[in-house]
Structure formats: C-alpha cells, structure tokens
C-alpha positions, 0 to 999 in steps of 0.5 A: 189657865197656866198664864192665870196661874203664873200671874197670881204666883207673880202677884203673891210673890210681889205681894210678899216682898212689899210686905217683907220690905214694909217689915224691914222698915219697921223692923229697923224702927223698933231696933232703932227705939229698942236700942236707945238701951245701949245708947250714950246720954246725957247728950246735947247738940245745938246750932251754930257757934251761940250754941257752945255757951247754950251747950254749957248751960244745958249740960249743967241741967243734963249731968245733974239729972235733969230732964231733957225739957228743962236743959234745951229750954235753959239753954238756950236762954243764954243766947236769948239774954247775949246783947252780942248775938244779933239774931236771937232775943235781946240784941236782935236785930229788928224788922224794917220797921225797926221793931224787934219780934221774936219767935220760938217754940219748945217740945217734951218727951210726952209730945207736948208742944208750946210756941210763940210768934210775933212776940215783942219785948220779952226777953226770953220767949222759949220760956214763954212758950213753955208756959203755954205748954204746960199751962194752956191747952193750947199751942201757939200764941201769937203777937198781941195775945202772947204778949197778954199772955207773957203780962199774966205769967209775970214776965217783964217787958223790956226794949230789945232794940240795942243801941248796936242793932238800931244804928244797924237798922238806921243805916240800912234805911238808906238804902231799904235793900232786902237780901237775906245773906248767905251765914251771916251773924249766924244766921237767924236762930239757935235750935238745940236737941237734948238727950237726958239721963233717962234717954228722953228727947226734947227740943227748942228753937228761938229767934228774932227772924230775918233782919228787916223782915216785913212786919208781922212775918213769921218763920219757921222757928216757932213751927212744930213740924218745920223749925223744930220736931221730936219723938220720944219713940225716934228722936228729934230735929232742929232747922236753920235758915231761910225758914220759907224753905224749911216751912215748904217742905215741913223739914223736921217733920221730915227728917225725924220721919224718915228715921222712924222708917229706919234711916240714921240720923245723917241719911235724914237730914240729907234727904231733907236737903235733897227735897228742898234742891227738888221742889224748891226753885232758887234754892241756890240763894239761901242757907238751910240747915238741919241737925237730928239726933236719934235715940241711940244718941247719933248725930246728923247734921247737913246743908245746902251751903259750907258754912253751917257749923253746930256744937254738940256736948257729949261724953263731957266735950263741947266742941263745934263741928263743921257741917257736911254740905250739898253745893260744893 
C-alpha cells in the first residue's frame, strides 16, 4: 500500500514538473511577444553582401512609416533588377539547359502568403508573388500558369539571360560538370526580414536557383516554411543555400518555432543547423545558412560553413556582419 502511495506521490510530482516546464515555455513565449513593446524598430536584415543595397531600399520604406510587406518586397527588387548579381533575377545565371527560371515568395504581419516557382522572363517575381497574395486566393503559382498569371497583372516579359551569364553557360557546356560550390557568387538567393515602426514582421526570398540546375527544379526559396517563415506573434526567418537541406528538415519553419518555445534568435538557428548535421548525410559538401530576428528586435544568424555573411540596418547603420558557423 505504501509502495502504491509513494508511486502515485512520484507520479503527481513528475506530472507537475512537466506541467511546470510546459509553462515556462509559454511563459517565455508571451515575454517574448509581450515584450516587443520595448523593442528597437524599424529594423531590417538580409542575406549576404546584395543585401546592403536591398537594405538601403527597404530602409527608405521603413523610416517613413511604411509597412514592413512593403520594405522586404522593395528590397529586394533592387538585387532582382542588378545585371551584376548572378544568382538572383536578371542576370541569373540559368539552368543547364540555358534557361533562366526564378523562384520567390513573400509574408505579411497577417499570416498571408504568395509565392512563385519556375517563373521565366519577369523581371521581378517577389512582385509577382505578392500579387497572388493579396489577389488570389491562392499561394503558390507555378511555371506556365505564373507566368499567365504574371501576363494579366501587366507585368512585361523580358530575356533574363545576359550576355555574361550566357557565355558562363556556354563554357560550362563543355564540360556539363554539376557541383553546386561552396559561397559562390553569393550563393543563390537574397532573403530578408523586416521589423516596422509599428513592430509587425514580414518577409521575402527570391532567386534564380542553383546555376545549371535541371530544368524545372524547384528550391526552397519559394517554400513557406523552408526558404522563408514569419509570425506576427514571434518573429521570422530566412534560409540560404542548398535549398534540399533547408527543404528536408522545413528550416524556417523551425527556426521561428523553436523561438515560439522561448529560444533567442541565435539558439534557433543554431539548432536548425544541428538537425541538418544530424539527419542530413554529406551535409559536409554544401552551405546552409539561416537569419531570425524576433520581436524584440534580436538577431540570430549561423551556418554550417565560414563564409556566410548578412547585412543588417539598424538604429540607422547598415552594416554587414560575418556569420558565426558550425564546421570549423
């Protein structure tokens, strides 16, 4: 009898930790949301070195009271429309079949999401994507039927494929060796996170995928969960990089949940690294990077290889910063 007692006293008291434990993570949670009252906005952040120029843009949006949808998205037009930048919109470089398809998606304060995939010949598909957003009752459009789609909202179609990019694809003919590089030209795309005046979050991500792809692959740029992923109640994140890693193991997704459980920005994203170096053989030959911010206005960045950098604007600096990383 005093065994049954001891084991229903251990059990109630085991019962009361976890309830305790659960209760200190949503505890911290709500600090977490309830404390984006003394947070420091506007803030912006973006991927890699493109993201100064992207940064400057969206900036403008942000100090004269703009919403946060409407700086990410102006932002990172700029990098979309730069000849110069070969792996994100014109001036991409293209598929092994030398065509340029882009990818992108984009979220707001409210949970709203839009995205394309496969796009080809406009210029500027985080604007498509906003359009089926906030004009369809959809989420995702793909190839043929975004670019129907891009056609009726009057987007012009324009070549993508620059005279630099082409002559790229034409000498890697020769060889047709595909081996995604480690941090080359920036990798592949440029995401960035926005905090506005009135401390809503939202996000964006576009590119033109991995050089010499194979036609019609998809990456996880225009994936809500994986490339890109906000929460008005916790925050957001953005993904760079091999995008099958991100895709396998839903990174932003996760890194944005994680701070809903009352992890920092920087915790976050370090664990997501941590699941790809767990479940992900040969992680050892490809980049993967990952930016948060929370409402709070903190920052995480990491990834799995040095090279990874990101700049962020804040209390009217822009500066870029060199990401912390896992493989030393």
């Amino acid at each position: 009898m005093g065994s049954r007692r001891n084991f229903i006293k251990k059990a109630g008291l085991a019962s009361l930790a976890l309830v305790s434990v659960n209760q200190s993570k949503a505890s911290m949670a709500k600090g977490l949301r309830d404390g984006a009252k003394s947070s420091r906005f506007p803030l912006v952040i973006s991927t890699w070195n493109n993201g100064i120029d992207a940064n400057v843009k969206a900036w403008e949006v942000l100090k004269a009271g703009g919403r946060a949808v409407d700086a990410v998205e102006q932002g990172v037009r700029v990098v979309e429309a730069n000849p110069d930048d070969m792996s994100v919109g014109y001036g991409g470089r293209p598929d092994r079949d030398g065509v340029v398809t882009l990818d992108a998606c984009i979220m707001d304060e409210h949970g709203n999401a839009g995205s394309v995939c496969a796009l080809q010949n406009i210029i500027h598909p985080i604007s498509v994507a906003r359009k089926v957003m906030d004009e369809t009752p959809h989420v995702m459009l793909a190839g043929d039927g975004a670019l129907q789609y891009a056609r009726e909202c009057g987007f012009k179609e324009e070549d993508l494929l620059t005279e630099k990019a082409k002559k790229e694809w034409i000498e890697w003919r020769k060889t047709s060796e595909y081996k995604p590089l480690i941090n080359i030209e920036n990798h592949d795309t440029i995401g960035m996170l926005a905090l506005d005046e009135q401390g809503n979050v939202s996000g964006a991500c576009t590119t033109s995928g991995l050089a010499y792809k194979m036609h019609g692959r998809v990456g996880d740029s225009p994936i809500i969960g994986a490339g890109m992923y906000c929460d008005n109640e916790v925050g957001g994140a953005v993904a760079t990089g091999m995008g099958e890693l991100v895709m396998k193991t839903l990174g932003s997704f996760l890194v944005v949940e994680l701070m809903n459980q009352g992890y920092s920005p920087q915790d976050a994203v370090e664990e997501a690294i941590a699941r790809i170096v767990k479940k992900i053989p040969g992680y050892q030959d490809f980049q993967i990077g990952y930016l948060a911010i929370n409402k709070k206005g903190e920052v995480g960045a990491y990834s799995l290889h040095k090279g990874f950098n990101y700049a962020l604007y804040a209390d009217d600096k822009n500066q870029l910063i060199d990401s912390n990383y896992y493989l030393k």
